[in-house]
C-alpha positions as CSV (number, residue, x, y, z in Angstrom):
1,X,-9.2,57.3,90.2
2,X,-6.8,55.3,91.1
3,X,-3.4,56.5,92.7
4,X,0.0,55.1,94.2
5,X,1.3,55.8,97.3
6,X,5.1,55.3,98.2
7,X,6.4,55.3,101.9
8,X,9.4,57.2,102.4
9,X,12.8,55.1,103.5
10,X,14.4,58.2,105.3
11,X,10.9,59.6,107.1
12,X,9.2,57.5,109.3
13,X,5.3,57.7,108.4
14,X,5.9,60.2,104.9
15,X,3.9,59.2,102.4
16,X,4.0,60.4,98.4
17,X,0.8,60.1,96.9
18,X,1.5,59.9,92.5
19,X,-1.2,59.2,89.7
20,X,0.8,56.5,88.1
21,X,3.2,53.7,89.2
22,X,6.7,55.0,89.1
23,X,6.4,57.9,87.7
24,X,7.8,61.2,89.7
25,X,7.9,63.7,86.6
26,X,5.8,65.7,88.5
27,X,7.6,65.5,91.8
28,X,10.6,68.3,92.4
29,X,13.4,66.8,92.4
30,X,14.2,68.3,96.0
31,X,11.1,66.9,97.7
32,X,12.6,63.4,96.1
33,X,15.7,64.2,97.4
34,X,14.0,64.5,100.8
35,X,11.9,61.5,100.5
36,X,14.5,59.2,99.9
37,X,14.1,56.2,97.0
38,X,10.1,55.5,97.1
39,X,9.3,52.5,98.2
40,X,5.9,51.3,96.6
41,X,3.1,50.7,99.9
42,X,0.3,50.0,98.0
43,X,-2.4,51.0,95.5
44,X,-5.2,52.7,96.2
45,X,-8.9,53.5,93.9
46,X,-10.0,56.6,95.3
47,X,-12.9,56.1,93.7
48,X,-14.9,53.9,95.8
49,X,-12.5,54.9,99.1
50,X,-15.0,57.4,101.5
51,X,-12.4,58.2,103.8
52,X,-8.5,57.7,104.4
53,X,-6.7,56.7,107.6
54,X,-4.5,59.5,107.8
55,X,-5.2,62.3,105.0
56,X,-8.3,64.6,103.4
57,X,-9.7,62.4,100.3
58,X,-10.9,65.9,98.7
59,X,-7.3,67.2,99.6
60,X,-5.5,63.9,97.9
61,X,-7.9,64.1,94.9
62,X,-7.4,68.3,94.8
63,X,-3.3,67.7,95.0
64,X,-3.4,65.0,92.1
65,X,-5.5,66.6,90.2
66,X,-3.6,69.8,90.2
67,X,0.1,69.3,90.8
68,X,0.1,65.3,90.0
69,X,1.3,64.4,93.8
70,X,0.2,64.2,97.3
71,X,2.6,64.7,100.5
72,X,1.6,62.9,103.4
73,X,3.4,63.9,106.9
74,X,3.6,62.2,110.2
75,X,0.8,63.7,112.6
76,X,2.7,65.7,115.2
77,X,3.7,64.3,118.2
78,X,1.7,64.3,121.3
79,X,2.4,66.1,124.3
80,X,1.5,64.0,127.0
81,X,2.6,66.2,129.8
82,X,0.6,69.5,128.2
83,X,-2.2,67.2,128.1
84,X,-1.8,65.8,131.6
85,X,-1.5,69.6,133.0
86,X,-4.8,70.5,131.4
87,X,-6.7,67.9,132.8
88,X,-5.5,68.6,136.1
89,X,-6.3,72.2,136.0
90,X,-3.1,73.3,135.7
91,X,-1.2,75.9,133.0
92,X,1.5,74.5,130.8
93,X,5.1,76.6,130.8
C-alpha cells in the first residue's frame, strides 16, 4: 500500500497522510484550510515499512483505509521543569 505524505507550511511537524499523489477529495476542506498548501515530503509503501518514526502503522493503514487520510501532529512539548521536579522528589505546582 503505498501512501503520500505532505508536510504542512503553516504547522511545524503536521503531517497529512493521502492514498494518492495530490489528491485531497477526501480531505475537509477545513482541515486543508488548517494545514496550509501541502507540500509533498515524500512517498511511502506501507507495505514492507514495520514501523514509522512518529505515527501507529495499524493506525495510518486504519485512517486510509477508512476515511482516505492520516493527520499527523507534533508530539507535545516536553516539560523539562515537571520532569526535573520529579526526579528530585519534589511535587510539580
Amino acid at each position: 500500500m503505498l501512501c503520500v505524505v505532505y508536510k504542512s507550511p503553516k504547522k511545524a511537524e503536521t503531517y497529512l497522510f493521502v492514498e494518492r499523489r495530490d489528491d485531497f477529495s477526501r480531505v475537509p476542506s477545513s482541515l486543508l484550510e488548517t494545514f496550509g498548501t501541502p507540500k509533498l515530503a515524500m512517498i511511502v509503501n506501507l507495505a514492507t515499512k514495520t514501523h514509522l518514526a512518529q505515527a501507529d502503522l495499524g493506525k495510518v493503514r486504519l485512517a486510509l483505509k477508512s476515511q482516505g487520510f492520516y493527520l499527523q501532529l507534533p508530539p507535545p512539548p516536553e516539560d523539562l521543569l515537571k520532569q526535573h521536579r520529579k526526579s528530585q522528589g519534589k511535587a510539580s505546582s
